[in-house]
N, C-alpha and C positions, 0 to 999 in steps of 0.2 A: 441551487448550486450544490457539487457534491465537497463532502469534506472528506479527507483519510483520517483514520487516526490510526495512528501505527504506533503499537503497545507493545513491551515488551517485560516480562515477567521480574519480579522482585526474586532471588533465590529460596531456592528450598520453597516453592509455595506449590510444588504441584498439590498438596492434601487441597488448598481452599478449589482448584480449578475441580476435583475432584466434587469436593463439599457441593461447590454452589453451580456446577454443570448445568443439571436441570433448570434453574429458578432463569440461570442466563440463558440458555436456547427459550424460554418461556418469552422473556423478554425480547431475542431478538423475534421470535413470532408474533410478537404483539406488536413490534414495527417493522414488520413484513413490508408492507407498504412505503417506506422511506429507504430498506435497506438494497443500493445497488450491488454490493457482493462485501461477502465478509466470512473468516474463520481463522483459521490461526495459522501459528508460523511455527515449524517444528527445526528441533535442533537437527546438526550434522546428521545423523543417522537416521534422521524422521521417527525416531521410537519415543518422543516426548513433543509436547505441545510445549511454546516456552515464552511463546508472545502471541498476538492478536491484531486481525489488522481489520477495519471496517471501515467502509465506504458507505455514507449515510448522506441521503439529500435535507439541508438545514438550507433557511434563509439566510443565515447568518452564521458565521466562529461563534456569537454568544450559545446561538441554539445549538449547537453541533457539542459547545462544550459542555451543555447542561441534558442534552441526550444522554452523552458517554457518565454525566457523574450519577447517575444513576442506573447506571448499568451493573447489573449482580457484581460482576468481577472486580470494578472499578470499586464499589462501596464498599466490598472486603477487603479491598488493600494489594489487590494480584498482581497490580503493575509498579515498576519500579521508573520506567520511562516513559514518558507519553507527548506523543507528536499529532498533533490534531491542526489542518492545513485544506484552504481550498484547494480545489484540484479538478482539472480539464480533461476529461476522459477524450483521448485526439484519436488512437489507434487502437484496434484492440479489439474484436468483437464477442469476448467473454466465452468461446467453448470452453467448453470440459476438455481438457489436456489432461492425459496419464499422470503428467507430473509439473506441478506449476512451481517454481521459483520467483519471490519477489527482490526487488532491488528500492530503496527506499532512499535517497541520496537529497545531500542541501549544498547549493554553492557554497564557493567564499566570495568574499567579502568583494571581491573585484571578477567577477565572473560572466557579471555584463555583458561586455567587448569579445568577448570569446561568446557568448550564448549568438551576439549577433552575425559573426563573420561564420561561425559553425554552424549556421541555422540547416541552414540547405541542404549539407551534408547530412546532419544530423537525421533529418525527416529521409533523406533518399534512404539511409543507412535501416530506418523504423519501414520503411516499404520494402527492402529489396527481403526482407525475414517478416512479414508480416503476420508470413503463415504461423510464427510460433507468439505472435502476440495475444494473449490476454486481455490484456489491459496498458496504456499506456499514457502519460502525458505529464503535463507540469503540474507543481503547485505554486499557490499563492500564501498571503499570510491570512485573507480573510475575503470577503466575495466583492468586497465593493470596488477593490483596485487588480483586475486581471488582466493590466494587458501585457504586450511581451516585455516591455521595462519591470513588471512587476514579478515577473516567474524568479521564485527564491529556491528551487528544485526541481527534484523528477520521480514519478513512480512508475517502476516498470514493472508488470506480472507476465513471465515470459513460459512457453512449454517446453520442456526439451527432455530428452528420455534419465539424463545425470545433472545434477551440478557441475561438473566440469564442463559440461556442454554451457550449460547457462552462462559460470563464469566467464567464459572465452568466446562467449556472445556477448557480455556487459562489458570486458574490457576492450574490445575492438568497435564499440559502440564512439563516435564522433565526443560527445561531448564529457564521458569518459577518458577517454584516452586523450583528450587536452587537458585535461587537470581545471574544467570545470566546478566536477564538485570537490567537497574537502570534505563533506561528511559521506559515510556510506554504511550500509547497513543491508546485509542480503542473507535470506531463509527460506529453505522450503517450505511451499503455505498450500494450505488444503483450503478451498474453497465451499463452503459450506451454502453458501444463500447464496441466491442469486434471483435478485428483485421480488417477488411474490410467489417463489416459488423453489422450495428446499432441491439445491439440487443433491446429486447421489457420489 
């Protein structure tokens, strides 16, 4: 099963991301093998790294979260928020885009009934742009309950040449734009790994 975990930085820590850079690309090389794609998420003007998103196959939320606590950045202290969640890679065939945007988003509490009447929509809406898909699909809370009652979210990794282009491809997105989710959270992210092999 793949998990996300989508990190996002404590203030003021670029020195440790600096510090412990090497030790951490060491470690994500040394689970080459488990890692589907991962790097980071840079602020507004992409001139700073400022969170961390990785996509790692674990059998379980227990393994997935004792992967990440031993991850250089993690045992320094770097992240201030941390969301680590099964997840269905549905759309999405991971090229290399100029410029990738992520969207990392969790229902409320009654989002249910809207995920099912929106379903249709939703996936017509992920095919008719599929071209700028990355990566796309739900998440879970952990691997042993996925089916569509149990989707608590969505990760979308989309390409487009701005962020405004991305933006105003997530808000005309079906289950967006019914107020779906309550949480959201979106970054330009550089893609670093991808499965066994460093991409560029």
């Amino acid at each position: 099963m793949l998990f996300v975990c989508f990190l996002i930085d404590n203030s003021n820590m670029a020195n440790v991301r600096r510090e412990f850079l090497k030790v951490h690309q060491s470690y994500l090389k040394s689970h080459e093998d488990i890692i589907y794609f991962a790097g980071p998420l840079e602020n507004e003007k992409q001139t700073e790294n400022v969170g961390s998103l990785y996509v790692v196959e674990q059998p379980n939320r227990a393994a997935a979260d004792a992967w990440l606590a031993n991850e250089p950045f993690t045992k320094n202290g770097l992240f201030n928020t941390k969301h680590i969640f099964a997840w269905h890679h549905l759309k999405g065939a991971r090229k290399l885009y100029q410029r990738l945007y992520l969207y990392f988003q969790l229902d409320g509490k009654r989002s249910h009934d809207k995920r099912s009447r929106l379903r249709d929509e939703h996936v017509d809406y992920l095919l008719a742009h599929e071209n700028h898909l990355f990566a796309a699909g739900p998440l879970f809370k952990d691997s042993d309950k996925i089916k569509f009652e149990n989707r608590i979210g969505s990760l979308f990794v989309v390409g487009f040449s701005t962020r405004i282009l991305a933006d105003h491809w997530r808000e005309q997105e079906p289950y967006t734009k019914n107020n779906v989710y309550n949480q959201t959270w979106g970054y330009a992210y550089k893609n670093h790994w991808l499965g066994a092999e460093k991409s560029v």
